[in-house]
N, C-alpha and C positions, 0 to 999 in steps of 0.2 A: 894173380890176384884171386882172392877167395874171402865169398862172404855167406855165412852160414848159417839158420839157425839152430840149434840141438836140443837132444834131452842133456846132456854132459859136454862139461869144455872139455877139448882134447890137451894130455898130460902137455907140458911146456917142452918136455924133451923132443918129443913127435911135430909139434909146430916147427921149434929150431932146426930141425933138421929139412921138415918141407920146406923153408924159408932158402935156407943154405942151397938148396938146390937151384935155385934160380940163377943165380951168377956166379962167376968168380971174380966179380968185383966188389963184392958183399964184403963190406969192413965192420959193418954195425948191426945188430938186430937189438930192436927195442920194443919192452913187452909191456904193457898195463892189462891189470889182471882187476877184474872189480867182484869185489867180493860182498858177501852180506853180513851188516853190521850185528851186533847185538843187541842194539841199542839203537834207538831215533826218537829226537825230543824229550828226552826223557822217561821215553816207554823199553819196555824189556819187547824185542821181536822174537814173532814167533817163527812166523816164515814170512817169505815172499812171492806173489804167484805171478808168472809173467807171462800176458798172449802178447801176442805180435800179427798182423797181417801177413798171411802162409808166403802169398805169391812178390807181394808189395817188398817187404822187410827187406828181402836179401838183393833186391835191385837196388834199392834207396842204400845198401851198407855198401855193395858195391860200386855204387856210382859214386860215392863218397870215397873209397879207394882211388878213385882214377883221379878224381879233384887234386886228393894227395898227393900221385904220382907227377901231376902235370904240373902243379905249384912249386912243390920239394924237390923232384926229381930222385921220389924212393926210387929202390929199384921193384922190391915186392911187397905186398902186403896182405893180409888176412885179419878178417874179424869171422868172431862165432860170438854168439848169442842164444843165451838159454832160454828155452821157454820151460814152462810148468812151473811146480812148486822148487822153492828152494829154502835151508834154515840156515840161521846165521854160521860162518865160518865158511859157506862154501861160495866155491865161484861161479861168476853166473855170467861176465864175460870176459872176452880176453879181446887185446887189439895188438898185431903185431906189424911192424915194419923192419925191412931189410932195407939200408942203402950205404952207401960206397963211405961217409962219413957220419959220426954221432950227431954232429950239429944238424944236418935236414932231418936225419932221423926223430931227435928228439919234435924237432918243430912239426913234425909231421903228425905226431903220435898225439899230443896234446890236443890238436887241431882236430882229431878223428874224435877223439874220446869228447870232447865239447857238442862237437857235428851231430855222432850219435842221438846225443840223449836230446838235443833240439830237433831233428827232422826225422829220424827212423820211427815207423809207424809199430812201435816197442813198447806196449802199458804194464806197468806194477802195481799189483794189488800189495801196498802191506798189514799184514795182518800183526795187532799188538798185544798183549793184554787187555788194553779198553777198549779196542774199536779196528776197523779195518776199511781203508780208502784206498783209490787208484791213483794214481800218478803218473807222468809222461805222458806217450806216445807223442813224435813229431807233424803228425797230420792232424790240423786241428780246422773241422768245417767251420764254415762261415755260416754264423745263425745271424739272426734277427730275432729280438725277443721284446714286446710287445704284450708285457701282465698288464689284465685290468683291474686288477688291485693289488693289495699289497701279499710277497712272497718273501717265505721263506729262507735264509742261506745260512749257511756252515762253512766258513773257510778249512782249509789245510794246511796251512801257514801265517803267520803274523802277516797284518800287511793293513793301512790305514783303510778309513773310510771309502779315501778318494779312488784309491787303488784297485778294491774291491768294484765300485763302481765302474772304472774304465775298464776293467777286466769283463766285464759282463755288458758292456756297449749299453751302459743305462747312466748316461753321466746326466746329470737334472734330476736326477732321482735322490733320493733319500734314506739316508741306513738308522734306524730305531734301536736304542738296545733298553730293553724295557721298558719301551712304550717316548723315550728321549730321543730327539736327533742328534748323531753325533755329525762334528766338523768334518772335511775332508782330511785333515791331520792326525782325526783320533784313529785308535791305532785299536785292530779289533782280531783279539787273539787267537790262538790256533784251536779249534776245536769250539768254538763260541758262536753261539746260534745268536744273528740278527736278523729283526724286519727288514726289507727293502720296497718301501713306497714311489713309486712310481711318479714321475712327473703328473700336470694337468697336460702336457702338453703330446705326450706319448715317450718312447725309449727310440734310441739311437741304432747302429748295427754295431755287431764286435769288427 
């Protein structure tokens, strides 16, 4: 088992072969390769820039290996994960598994690449023509937030009033969009600046 971060994925030839050496009851190797798009939302990408937590990242990839191994019963596996900049077309990471048959293999694989992008302490900046935000990373602290007036926000994706609100542990509170409250239902687009007014009563935790 190997979990890595780099500047470059290693060629797919060079994996299959570390992979091959594990067993010789190795029937299956099964590879997902995630690449960067040219496109998101509409926007032409220009790049992508990815930190990660140095020491954190490759425990959390690794122990996600062994979850695999003990769930599926791969026999081996490997992730590597890029950090720094990267432009569209190129890969930025790879997940692979070895096991005796395609069906745990495959199960195993989907299961990693999910895992990843929910708990691996992994952030991407993308950068677009109009603008440039972060996204991911799977460690997410526990705040407490407590405005005494009204702030600010910017979603990064579609996602109702209400939504917005329990994301941010301020449910009782209120979302403004030019100076109007909308319902928990209204739906407040990506890239759209709204008030959020605060209860009389205080805000909640996430």
């Amino acid at each position: 088992m190997r979990a890595s971060l780099v500047e470059k994925v290693s060629d797919v030839s060079s994996i299959i072969e570390e992979l091959r050496k594990a067993s010789g009851n190795i029937g299956a190797i099964c590879i997902f390769l995630g690449i960067v798009r040219g496109t998101s939302k509409g926007e032409r990408v220009l790049r992508l820039e990815y930190e990660a937590h140095r020491d954190l990242a490759p425990r959390v990839l690794l122990g996600l290996l062994e979850e695999a191994k003990a769930r599926h019963g791969i026999i081996d596996g490997l992730i590597e994960h890029r950090i720094g900049s990267a432009g569209p077309g190129e890969v930025v990471m790879c997940v692979a598994v070895a096991s005796e048959h395609r069906e745990e293999g495959f199960r195993a694989l989907m299961e990693l690449v999910d895992a990843i992008k929910e708990k691996a302490p992994i952030w991407k900046k993308e950068l677009t023509e109009r603008r440039a935000y972060w996204t991911g990373g799977g460690i997410r602290a526990k705040i407490r937030l407590r405005p005494s007036g009204p702030v600010k926000a910017i979603v990064e994706e579609d996602m109702t009033a209400g939504e917005l609100l329990r994301r941010l542990g301020l449910e009782g509170a209120e979302v403004l969009r030019e100076g109007r409250p909308l319902g928990p239902d209204d739906l407040v687009r990506v890239g759209e600046e709204v008030l959020i007014r605060p209860s009389g009563r205080g805000c909640g935790s996430a």
